[in-house]
C-alpha positions in Angstrom: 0.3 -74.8 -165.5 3.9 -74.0 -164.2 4.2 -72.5 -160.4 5.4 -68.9 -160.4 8.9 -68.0 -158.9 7.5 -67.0 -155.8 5.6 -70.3 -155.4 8.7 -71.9 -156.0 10.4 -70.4 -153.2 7.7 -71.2 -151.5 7.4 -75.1 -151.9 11.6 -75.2 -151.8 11.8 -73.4 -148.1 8.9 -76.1 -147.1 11.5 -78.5 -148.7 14.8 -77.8 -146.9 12.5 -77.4 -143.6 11.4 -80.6 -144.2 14.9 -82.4 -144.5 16.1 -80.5 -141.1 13.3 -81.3 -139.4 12.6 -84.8 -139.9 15.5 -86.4 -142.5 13.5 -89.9 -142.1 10.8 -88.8 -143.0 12.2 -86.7 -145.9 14.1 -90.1 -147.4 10.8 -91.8 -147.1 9.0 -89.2 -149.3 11.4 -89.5 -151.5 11.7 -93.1 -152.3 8.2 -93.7 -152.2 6.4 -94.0 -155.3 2.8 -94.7 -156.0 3.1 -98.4 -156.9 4.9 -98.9 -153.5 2.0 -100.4 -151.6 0.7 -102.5 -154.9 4.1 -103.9 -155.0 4.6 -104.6 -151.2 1.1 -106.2 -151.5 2.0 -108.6 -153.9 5.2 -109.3 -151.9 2.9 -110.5 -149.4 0.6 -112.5 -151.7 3.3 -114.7 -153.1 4.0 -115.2 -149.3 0.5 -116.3 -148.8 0.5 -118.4 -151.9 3.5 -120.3 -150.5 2.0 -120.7 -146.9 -1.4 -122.1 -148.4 0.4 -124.5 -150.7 2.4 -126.0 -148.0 -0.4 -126.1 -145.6 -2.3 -128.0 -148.4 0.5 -130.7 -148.6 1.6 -131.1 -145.3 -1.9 -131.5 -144.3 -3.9 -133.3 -147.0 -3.2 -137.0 -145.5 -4.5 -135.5 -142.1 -7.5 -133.9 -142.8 -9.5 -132.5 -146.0 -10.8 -129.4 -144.2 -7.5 -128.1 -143.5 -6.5 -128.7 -146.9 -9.2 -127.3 -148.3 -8.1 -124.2 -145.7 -4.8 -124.2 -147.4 -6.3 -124.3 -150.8 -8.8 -121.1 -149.3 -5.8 -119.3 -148.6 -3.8 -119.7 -151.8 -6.8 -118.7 -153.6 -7.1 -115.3 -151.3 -3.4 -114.7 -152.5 -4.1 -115.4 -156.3 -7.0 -112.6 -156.1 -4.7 -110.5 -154.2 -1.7 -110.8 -156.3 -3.8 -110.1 -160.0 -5.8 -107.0 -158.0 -2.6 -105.7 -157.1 -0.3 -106.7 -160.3 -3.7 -105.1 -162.1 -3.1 -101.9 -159.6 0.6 -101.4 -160.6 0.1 -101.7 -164.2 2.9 -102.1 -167.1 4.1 -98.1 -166.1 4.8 -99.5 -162.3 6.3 -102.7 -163.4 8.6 -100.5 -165.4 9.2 -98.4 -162.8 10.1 -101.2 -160.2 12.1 -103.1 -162.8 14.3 -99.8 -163.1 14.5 -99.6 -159.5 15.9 -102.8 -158.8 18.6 -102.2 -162.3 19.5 -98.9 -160.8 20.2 -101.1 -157.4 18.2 -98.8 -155.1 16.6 -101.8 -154.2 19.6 -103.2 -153.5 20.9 -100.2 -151.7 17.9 -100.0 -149.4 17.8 -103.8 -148.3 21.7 -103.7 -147.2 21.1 -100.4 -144.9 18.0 -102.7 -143.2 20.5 -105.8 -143.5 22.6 -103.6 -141.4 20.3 -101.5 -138.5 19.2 -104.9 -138.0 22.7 -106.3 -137.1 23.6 -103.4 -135.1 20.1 -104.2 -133.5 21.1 -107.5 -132.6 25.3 -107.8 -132.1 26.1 -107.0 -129.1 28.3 -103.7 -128.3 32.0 -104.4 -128.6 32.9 -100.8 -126.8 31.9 -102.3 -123.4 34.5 -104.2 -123.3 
């Protein structure tokens, strides 16, 4: 059922006060989709994956239990990667994949690329 014009009105004034109160917070609304977390989950699982496989062979010639520790771990990240890809489904896969063409993927990473080297190089005005 469609909102009526005064309802409208309504949700757009909650809008606008929105963006001048809090523009951060706005953008973040904004970009944020339902399949975010899924897909920042399996982010981290491929990063767990990695860590338990290396762990595995940087450690089997020491000792089996932290191998088998390793081995623990990358199996945690499997789970957690096909829950999660499961989660997102072919409609966010889509959507990601149309994110990253569209280069708001892109976009995003370079402005944290950059707030983290203003974070970090040091204030040339000083001098």
């Amino acid at each position: 059922m469609p909102l009526s014009e005064d309802e409208q009105r309504i949700l757009s004034q909650i809008e606008q006060q929105l963006h001048e109160s809090d523009p951060a917070l706005a953008k973040e609304v904004a970009t944020t989709t339902v399949y975010t977390h899924s897909a920042r989950n399996i982010k981290w699982s491929v990063f767990g994956f990695i860590v338990g496989l290396v762990t595995i062979v940087l450690t089997l010639s020491v000792s089996f239990w932290l191998a088998f520790i390793g081995f623990a771990v990358m199996l945690a990240a499997a789970l957690l990667f096909e829950q999660n890809l499961r989660k997102l489904g072919r409609v966010g896969m889509n959507q990601l994949s149309m994110s990253v063409r569209s280069g708001s993927l892109r976009d995003s990473l370079s402005g944290r690329r950059s707030r983290l080297r203003g974070k970090f190089r040091p204030d040339d005005s000083g001098n």
